[in-house]
N, C-alpha and C positions, 0 to 999 in steps of 0.2 A: 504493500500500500504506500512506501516511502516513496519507491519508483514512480507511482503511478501520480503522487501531490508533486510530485520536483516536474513531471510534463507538465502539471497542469500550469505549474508557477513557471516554468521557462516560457510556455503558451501564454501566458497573462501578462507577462513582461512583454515580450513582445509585443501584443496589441497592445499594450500601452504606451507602447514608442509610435504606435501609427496613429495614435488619437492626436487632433488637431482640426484648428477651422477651415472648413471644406472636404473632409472625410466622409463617407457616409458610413454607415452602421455593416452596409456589406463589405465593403474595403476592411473593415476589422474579421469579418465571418472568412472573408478571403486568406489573409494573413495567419489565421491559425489553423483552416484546414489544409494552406502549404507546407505547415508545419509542421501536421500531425501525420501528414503525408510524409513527409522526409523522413519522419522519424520514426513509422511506421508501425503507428499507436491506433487503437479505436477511437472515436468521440466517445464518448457516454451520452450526450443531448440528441443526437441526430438521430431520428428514427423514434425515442421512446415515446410514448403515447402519441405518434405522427409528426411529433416537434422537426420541422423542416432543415434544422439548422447547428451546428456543431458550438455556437457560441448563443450564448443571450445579452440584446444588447439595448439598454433601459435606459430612457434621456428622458432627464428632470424629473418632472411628476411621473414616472413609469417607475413604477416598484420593482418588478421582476417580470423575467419572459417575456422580450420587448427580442421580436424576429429583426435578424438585419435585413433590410432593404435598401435596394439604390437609391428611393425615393428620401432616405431619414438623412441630410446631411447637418452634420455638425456643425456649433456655430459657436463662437467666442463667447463665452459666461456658462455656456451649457453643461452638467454635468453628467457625465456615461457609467451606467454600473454593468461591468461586465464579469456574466457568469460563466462557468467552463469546466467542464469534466473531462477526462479520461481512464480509459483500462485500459491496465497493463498486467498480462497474465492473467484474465477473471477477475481481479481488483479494481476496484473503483476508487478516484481522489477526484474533489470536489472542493472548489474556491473560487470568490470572488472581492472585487476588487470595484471603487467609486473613481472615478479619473476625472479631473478637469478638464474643461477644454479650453486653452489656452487661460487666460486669464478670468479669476471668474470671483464673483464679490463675496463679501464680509460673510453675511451669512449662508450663502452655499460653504463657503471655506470652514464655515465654524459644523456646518451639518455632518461633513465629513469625516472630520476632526474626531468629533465626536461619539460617531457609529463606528470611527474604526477603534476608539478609548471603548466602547461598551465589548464591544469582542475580544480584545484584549482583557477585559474584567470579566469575561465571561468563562475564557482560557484561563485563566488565575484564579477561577474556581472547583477545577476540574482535578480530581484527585481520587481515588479509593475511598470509597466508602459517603462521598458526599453526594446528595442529590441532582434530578435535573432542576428542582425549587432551586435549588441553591444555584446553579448556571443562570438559570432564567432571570431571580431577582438581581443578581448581579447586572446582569445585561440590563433591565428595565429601569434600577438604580441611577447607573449611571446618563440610561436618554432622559430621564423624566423629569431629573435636578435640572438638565440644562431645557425644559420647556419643550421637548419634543416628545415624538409619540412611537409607541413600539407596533409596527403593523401585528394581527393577531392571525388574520385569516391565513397564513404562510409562516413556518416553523421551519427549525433545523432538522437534522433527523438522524440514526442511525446509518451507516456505509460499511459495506464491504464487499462482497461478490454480488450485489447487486446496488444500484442507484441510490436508492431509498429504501430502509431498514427499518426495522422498532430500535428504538424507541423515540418516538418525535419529542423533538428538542424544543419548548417554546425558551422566545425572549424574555420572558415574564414569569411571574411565579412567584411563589414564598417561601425560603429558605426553608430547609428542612423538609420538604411535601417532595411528591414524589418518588420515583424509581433510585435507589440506588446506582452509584457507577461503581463498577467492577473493571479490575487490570484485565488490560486485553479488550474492552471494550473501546470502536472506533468511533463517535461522533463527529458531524457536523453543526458547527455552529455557526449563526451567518444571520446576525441584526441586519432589516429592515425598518431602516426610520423614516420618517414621514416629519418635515417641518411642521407641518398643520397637524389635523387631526387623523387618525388609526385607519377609519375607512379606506379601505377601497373596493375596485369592479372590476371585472377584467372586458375587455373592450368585445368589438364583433368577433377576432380574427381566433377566439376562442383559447387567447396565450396570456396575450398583453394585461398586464393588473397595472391598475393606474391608482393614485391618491385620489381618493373623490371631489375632494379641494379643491386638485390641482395644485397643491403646492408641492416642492421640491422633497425627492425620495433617495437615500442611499443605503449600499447595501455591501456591506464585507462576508464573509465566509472564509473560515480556514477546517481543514476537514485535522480532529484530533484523535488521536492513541491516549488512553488512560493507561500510565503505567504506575508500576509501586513507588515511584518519588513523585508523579503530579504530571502533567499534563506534558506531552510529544505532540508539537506541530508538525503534520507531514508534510505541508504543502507552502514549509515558507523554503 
């Protein structure tokens, strides 16, 4: 599962060297299926439940699972959250990543800041014997001081030989409630915050989840290893 977070994060690096004004959303979906080509990995996105596309690519108010198309081009203040899987050997690693686009203001800057400080506090709770409560409030602690909102409808979840595992991972929760973690155990954790408020929809195209608001959405994931000293990030 190490092999298969180091694609996903040499894949995420990359596209985020292509992010820039006048890009579109497929030019990123292009750049990591050449990659994954070269290097002779599976997607994990493409194909499952019909998802058309090897990358997800989410501008501003788009939560998650935002299809690239030629039509989405990037534009200076815009923010991209770009999600991305692969297997390697039957294993699955799963992370993503908020990118600016070119320059972009105060509070998109602090939105980001943020959501990646809450996954970071999310990971820093992850050890033998502590709860997904305890992940989850960690996570929603730290969005909710700084006035922002933890989407609910979309949670983290269990990985390993397959995409999506038990035990789903919410952002939220109350220390001490729920499932136990156990060594050996793989999660993914991956805060969606929303500037405005929690709501959201997912649009026609039957993928896209948007902020109801409309106001600005970002979103990290790092796919983790519970081991007997605390928390392995496989995917930095």
């Amino acid at each position: 599962m190490r092999r298969a977070g180091q694609v996903v994060r040499e894949v995420l690096e990359l596209v985020r060297s292509r992010v820039k004004p006048g890009a579109t959303t497929l030019d990123l979906e292009k750049a990591a299926e050449t990659r994954l080509a070269e290097l002779g990995v599976k997607a994990a996105f493409k194909g499952y439940h019909g998802f058309p596309c090897v990358l997800c690519a989410s501008v501003n108010s788009e939560v998650v699972h935002g299809i690239p198309s030629p039509k989405r081009v990037l534009k200076e203040g815009d923010i991209v959250s770009l999600d991305f899987g692969a297997v390697v050997d039957g294993y699955y690693g799963d992370a993503a990543i908020t990118v600016p686009v070119g320059e972009i203001g105060p509070d998109a800057a602090r939105l980001l800041a943020v959501t990646e400080r809450s996954l970071h506090a999310g990971i820093a709770a992850v050890r033998p014997g502590a709860t997904l409560g305890d992940v989850g409030a960690a996570v929603q602690g730290v969005v909710e001081a700084e006035g922002f909102s933890v989407v609910r409808e979309f949670v983290g979840h269990g990985i390993g030989v397959h995409m999506h595992e038990d035990p789903q991972v919410p952002n939220f929760g109350q220390a001490g409630r729920g499932m136990k973690l156990r060594t050996g155990m793989v999660i993914a954790i991956e805060p969606m915050v929303n500037a405005g408020k929690p709501d959201v929809q997912v649009l026609g195209d039957g993928w896209t989840a948007v902020a109801k608001d409309g106001s600005m959405s970002a979103h990290f994931e790092h796919t983790v290893a519970v081991t007997a000293t605390g928390a392995r990030v496989l995917t930095e």
